[in-house]
C-alpha positions as a printed Julia matrix, in Angstrom:
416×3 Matrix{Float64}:
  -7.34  -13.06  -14.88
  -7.91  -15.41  -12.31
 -11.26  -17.01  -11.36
 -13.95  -14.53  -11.07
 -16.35  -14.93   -8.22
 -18.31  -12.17   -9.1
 -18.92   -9.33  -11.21
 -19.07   -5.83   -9.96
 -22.1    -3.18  -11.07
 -20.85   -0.81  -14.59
 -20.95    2.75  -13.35
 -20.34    4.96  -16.45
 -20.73    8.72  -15.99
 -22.39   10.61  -19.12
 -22.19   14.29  -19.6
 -25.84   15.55  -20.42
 -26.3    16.98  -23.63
 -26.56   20.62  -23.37
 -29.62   22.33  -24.57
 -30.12   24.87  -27.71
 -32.29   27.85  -27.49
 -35.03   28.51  -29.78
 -34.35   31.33  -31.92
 -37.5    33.8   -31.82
 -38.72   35.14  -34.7
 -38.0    38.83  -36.31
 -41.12   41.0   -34.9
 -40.63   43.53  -37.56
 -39.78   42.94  -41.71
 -36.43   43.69  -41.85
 -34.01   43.84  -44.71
 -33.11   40.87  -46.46
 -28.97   41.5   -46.32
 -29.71   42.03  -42.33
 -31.73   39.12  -42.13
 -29.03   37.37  -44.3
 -26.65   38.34  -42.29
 -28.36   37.33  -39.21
 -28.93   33.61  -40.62
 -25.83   32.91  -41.41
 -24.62   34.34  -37.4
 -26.75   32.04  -36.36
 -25.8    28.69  -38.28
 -22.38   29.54  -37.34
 -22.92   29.68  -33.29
 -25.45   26.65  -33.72
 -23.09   24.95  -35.69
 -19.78   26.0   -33.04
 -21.59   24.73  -30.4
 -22.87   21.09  -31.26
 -18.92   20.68  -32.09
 -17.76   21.55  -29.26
 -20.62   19.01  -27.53
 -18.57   16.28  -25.86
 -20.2    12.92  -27.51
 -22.81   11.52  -25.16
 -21.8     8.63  -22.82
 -17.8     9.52  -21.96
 -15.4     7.07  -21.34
 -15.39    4.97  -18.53
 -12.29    4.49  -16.18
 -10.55    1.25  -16.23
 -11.55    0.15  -13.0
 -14.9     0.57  -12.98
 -15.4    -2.1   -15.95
 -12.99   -4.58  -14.78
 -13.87   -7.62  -13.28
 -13.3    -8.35   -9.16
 -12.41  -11.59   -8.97
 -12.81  -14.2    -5.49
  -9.71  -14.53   -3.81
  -7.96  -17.75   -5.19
  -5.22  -20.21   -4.02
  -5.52  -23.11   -1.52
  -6.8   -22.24    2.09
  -7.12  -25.2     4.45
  -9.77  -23.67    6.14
 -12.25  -22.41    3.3
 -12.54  -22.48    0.11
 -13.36  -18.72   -0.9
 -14.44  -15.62    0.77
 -16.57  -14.71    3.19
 -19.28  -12.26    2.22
 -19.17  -10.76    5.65
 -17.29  -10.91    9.0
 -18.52  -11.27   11.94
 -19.76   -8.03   13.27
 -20.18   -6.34   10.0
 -23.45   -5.61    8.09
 -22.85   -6.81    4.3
 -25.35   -4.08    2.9
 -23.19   -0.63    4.56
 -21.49    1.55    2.16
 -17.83    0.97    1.98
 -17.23    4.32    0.47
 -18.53    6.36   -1.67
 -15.83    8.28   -2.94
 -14.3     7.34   -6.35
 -10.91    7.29   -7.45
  -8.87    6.3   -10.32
  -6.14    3.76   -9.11
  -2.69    4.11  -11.03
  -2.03    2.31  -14.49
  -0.55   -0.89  -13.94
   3.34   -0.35  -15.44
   3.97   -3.38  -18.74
   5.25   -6.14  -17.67
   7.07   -8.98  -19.82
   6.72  -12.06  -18.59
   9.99  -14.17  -17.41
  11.37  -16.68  -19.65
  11.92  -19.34  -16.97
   9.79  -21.89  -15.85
   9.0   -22.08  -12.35
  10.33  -23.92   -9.47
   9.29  -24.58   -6.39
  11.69  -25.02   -3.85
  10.27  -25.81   -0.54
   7.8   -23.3     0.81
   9.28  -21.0    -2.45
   8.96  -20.46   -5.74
  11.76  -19.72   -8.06
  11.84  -18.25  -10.92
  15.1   -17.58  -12.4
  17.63  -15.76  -10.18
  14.35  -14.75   -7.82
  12.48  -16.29   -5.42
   9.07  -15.59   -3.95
   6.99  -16.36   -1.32
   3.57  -17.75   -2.05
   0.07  -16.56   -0.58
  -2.79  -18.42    0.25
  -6.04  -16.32    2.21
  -7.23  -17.36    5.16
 -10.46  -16.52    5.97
 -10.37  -16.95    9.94
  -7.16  -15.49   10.84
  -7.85  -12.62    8.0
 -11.31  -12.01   10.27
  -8.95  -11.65   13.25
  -6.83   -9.3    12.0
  -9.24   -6.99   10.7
 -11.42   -7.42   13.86
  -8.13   -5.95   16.11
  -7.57   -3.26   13.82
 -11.05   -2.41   14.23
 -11.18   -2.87   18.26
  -7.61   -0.71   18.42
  -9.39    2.17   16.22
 -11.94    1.78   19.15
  -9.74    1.8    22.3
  -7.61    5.06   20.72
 -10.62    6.92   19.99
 -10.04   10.58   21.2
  -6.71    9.76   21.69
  -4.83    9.04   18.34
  -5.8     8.53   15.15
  -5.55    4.91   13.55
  -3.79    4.35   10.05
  -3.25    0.47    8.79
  -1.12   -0.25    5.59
  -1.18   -3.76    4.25
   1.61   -4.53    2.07
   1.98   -7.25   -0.63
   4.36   -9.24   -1.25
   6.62   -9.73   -4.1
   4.64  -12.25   -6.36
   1.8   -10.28   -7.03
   3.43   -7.01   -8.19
   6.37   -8.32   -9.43
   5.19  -11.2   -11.58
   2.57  -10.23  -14.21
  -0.83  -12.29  -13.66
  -0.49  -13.91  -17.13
   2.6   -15.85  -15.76
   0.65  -16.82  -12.75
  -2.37  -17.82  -14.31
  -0.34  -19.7   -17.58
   1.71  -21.57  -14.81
  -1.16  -22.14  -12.58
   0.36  -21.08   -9.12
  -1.23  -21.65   -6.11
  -1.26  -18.56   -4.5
  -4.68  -16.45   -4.08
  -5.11  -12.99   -5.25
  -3.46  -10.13   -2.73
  -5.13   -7.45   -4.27
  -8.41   -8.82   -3.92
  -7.24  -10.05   -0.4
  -6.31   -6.2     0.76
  -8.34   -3.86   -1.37
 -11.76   -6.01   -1.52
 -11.78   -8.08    1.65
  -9.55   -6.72    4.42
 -10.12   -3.02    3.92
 -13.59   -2.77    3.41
 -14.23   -5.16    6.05
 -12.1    -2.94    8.31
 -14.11    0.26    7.48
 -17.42   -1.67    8.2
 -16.63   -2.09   11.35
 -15.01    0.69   12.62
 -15.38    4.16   10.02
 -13.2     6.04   12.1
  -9.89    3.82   11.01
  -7.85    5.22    7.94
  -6.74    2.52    5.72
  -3.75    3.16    2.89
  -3.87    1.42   -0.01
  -0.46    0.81   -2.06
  -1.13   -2.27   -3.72
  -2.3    -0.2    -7.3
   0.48    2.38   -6.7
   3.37   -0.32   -6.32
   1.94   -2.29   -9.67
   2.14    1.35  -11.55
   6.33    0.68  -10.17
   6.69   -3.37  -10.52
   9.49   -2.53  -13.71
  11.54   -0.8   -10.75
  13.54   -2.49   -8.21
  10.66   -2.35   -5.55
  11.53   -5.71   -3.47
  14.45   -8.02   -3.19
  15.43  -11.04   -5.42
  16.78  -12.79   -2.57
  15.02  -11.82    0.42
  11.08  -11.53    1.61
  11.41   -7.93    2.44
  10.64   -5.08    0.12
  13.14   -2.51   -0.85
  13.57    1.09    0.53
  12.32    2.16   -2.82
   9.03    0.35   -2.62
   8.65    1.56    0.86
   8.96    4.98   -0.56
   6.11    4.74   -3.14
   4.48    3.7     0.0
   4.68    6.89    1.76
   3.81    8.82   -1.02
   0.24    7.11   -0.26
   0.75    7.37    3.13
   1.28   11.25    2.82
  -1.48   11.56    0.76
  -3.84    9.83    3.16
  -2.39   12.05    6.48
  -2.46   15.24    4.59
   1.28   16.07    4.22
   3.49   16.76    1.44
   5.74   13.91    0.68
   9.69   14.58    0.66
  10.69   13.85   -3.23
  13.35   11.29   -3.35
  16.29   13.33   -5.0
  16.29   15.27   -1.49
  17.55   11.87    0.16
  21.07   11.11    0.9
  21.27    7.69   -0.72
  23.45    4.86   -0.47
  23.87    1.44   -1.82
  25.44   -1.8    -0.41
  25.89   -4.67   -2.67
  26.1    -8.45   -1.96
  23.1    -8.75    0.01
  22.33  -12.46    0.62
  18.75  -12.94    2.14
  16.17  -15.18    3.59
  14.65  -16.34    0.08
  19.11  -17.5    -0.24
  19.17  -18.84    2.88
  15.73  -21.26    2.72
  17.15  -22.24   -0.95
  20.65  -22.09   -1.02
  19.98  -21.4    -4.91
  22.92  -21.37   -6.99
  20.55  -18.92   -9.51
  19.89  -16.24   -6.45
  23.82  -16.76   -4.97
  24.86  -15.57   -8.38
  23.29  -12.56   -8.58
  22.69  -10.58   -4.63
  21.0    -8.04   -3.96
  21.48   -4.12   -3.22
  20.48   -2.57   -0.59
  19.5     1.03   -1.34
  19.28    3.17    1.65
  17.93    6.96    1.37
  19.0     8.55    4.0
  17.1    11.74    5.37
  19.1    14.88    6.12
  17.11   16.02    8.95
  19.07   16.04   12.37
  17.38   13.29   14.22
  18.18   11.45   17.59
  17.61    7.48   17.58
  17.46    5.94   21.0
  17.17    1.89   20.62
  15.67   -0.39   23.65
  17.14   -3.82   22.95
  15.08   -7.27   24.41
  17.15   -7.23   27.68
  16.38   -3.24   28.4
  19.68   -1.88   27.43
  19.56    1.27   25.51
  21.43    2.3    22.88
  21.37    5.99   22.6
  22.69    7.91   19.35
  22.23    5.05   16.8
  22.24    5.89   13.15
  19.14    5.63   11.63
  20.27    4.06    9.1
  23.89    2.33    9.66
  26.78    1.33    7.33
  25.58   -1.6     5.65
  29.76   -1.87    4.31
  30.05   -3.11    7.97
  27.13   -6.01    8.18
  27.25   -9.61    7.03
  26.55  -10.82    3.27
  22.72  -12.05    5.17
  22.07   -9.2     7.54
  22.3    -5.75    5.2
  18.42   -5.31    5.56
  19.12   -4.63    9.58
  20.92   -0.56    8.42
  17.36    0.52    8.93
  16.4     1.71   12.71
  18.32   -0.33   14.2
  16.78   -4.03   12.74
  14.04   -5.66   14.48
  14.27   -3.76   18.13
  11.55   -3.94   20.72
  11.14   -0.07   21.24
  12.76    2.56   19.6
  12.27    6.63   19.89
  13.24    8.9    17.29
  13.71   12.68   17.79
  13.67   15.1    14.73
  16.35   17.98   16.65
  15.15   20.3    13.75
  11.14   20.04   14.66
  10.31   21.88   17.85
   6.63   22.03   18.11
   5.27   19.09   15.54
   2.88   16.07   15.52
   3.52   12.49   17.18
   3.3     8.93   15.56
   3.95    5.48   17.12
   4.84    2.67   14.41
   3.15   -0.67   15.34
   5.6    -2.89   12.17
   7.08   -6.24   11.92
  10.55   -6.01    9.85
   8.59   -5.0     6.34
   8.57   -1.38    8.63
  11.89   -0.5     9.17
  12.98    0.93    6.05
   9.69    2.82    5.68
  10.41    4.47    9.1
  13.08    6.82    7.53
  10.8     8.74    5.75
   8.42    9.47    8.38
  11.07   11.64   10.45
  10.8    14.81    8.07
   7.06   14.93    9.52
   6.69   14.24   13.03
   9.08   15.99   15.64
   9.11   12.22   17.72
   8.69    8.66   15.85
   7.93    5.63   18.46
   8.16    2.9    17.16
   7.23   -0.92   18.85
   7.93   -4.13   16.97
   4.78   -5.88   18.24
   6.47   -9.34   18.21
   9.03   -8.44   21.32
   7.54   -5.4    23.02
   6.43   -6.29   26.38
   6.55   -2.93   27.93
   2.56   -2.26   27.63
   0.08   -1.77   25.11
   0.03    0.62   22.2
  -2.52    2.69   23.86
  -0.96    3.1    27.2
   2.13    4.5    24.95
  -0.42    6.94   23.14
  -1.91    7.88   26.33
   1.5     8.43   28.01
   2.84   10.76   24.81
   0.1    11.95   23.51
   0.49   10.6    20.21
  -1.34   12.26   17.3
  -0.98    9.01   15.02
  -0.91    5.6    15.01
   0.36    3.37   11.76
   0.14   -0.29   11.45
   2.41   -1.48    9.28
   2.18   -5.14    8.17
   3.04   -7.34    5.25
  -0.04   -9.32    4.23
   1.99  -12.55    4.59
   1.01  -11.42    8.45
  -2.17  -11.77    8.2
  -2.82  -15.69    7.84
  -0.19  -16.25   10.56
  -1.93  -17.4    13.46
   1.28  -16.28   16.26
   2.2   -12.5    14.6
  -1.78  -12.48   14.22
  -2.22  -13.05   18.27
   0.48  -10.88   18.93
  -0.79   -8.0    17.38
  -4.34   -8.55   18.69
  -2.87   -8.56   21.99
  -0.42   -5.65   21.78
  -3.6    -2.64   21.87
């Protein structure tokens, strides 16, 4: 584990012992073979009950005994965790509701030593991209998720989804902590920090949590070896949660078209030019949904391209640019139409890149899908858009690599 800050209260539920009745005694004499008989009916229900007792105490979950830990790692700005943010009261109840989070799946820890490479770490034929908190811009981006919550009040409602990146799911903490890497804890980051600070602020924002889920997966191939970007696969274990948050029924996977292009080269290759990574590329696994659905791209200089796959043949992109099948890459506005839907609900998708391949998924549910890359739409704000289609939802989607970036940070504050 890494450094603990703090511990976190024991809750462990006991089932109360139930209570035996007092057996009266006989009013009359009776026979001894009847009151024999009625001795030995009693032993047996006394006896019948206190096994079938459940033993005082129960077992307690998992979580509720583990340790929370600060968030580690270097950050220029502070050394730890704030106990607040600004505009929050430290003593409100987060929630109260209790839930079991998903089994973490066994990892085995990789036989290579680790390299760092510059702003990466290598380990073997993958690299990763290391995270360090930061406090202020962290305060900022919960702050505009909690002012965006305000300004779509009776208008939409407000989902966020941090994701994590690859080194904390896919490397198990005992190789972090043996090899002493400076990167700070993202669970802690999202599900202790970020989340709970959001929810203090403003109740009314749903937050979807996906870090436990995607450790219950890390054995699967849930991000790239070569690239920053998770898979279509992890996105999907995503929208499970996602689903379960909004109240529909997620679409299993086998009901997916899928496809897979090989040789993907990507930005982790490109920053390292590692022999290691260039030897074994990626695949790009695209599920493909088989609802009849319209995409309708706006590029950067307004031009529209109507009818675009929503997901595109990947045999036809670059070695480095497979990732872009999904939606169309990283395009300023999009609209997607579900043809099949007449009369269902409306979501706009506020996403850097990490969103496009979780977009797919989302078109078996909502009749229209807009969708605005914060980081080039210029058109307005998100809540004009809401206002303007009358948008039932609205999901943030951002990987938590985001959220100590000081530009995608002010962009997003700016684009409610």
């Amino acid at each position: 584990m890494r450094d603990t800050g703090y511990e976190r209260d024991v809750y462990v539920r006991r089932t109360p012992q139930s209570r035996r009745r007092k057996k009266k005694p006989p009013i009359l004499p009776i026979a001894l073979v009847v009151l024999l008989l009625v001795i030995v009916l009693v032993v047996v229900l006394v006896v019948r009950g206190c096994s079938a007792q459940p033993a005082d105490g129960g077992n307690s979950s998992a979580n509720s005994s583990s340790q929370t830990s600060q968030v580690s790692g270097t950050d220029s700005q502070t050394s730890g965790v704030d106990s607040t943010v600004s505009g929050t009261d430290s003593s409100a109840p987060v929630s109260s509701a209790v839930s079991e989070a998903p089994t973490p799946a066994p990892q085995e820890e990789p036989q290579a030593a680790p390299e760092t490479i510059g702003s990466l770490l290598v380990v073997g034929d993958t690299a990763y991209e290391y995270y360090n908190f930061n406090t202020d811009l962290a305060n900022q981006y919960i702050t505009a998720v909690a002012d965006a919550g305000e300004k779509l009040s009776g208008i939409s409602t407000l989902y966020d989804m941090v994701i994590p990146t690859s080194i904390d799911i896919d490397l198990p903490e005992s190789y972090i902590d043996r090899n002493q890497l400076n990167t700070s804890d993202q669970r802690q980051a999202i599900e202790e920090y970020i989340y709970p600070s959001i929810q203090a602020m403003n109740s009314s924002v749903k937050t979807v949590s996906i870090f436990d889920t995607l450790k219950s997966h890390a054995n699967e191939y849930l991000y790239f070896r070569t690239d920053h970007h998770w898979t279509q696969l992890g996105a999907y274990y995503a929208y499970v949660e996602f689903c379960n948050v909004r109240g529909f029924e997620p679409v299993p996977l086998d009901q997916f078209d899928r496809k897979d292009y090989t040789g993907y080269l990507g930005t982790f290759y490109s920053n390292t030019e590692s022999s290691a990574l260039a030897n074994n590329p990626d695949t790009v696994e695209a599920y493909i949904p088989k609802a009849n659905v319209t995409l309708n791209v706006t590029q950067s200089d307004g031009t529209v391209l109507e009818n675009w796959p929503l997901i595109a043949n990947g045999d036809e992109y670059g070695q480095n640019m497979k990732y872009l099948v999904y939606c169309g890459g990283d395009q300023p506005y999009e609209e997607i139409t579900n043809n099949d839907m007449t009369d269902g609900p409306t979501c706009i998708v506020v996403k850097e890149s990490f969103g496009n391949c979780f977009i797919p998924f989302l078109v078996n549910h909502y009749s229209k899908v807009y969708v605005i890359d914060y980081r080039h739409y210029t058109a307005g704000t998100v809540t004009q858009l809401a206002q303007q289609v009358g948008a039932d939802d609205v999901l943030c989607l951002n990987n938590i690599s985001m959220t100590r970036n000081e530009g995608l940070v002010n962009q997003f504050s700016n684009i409610f």
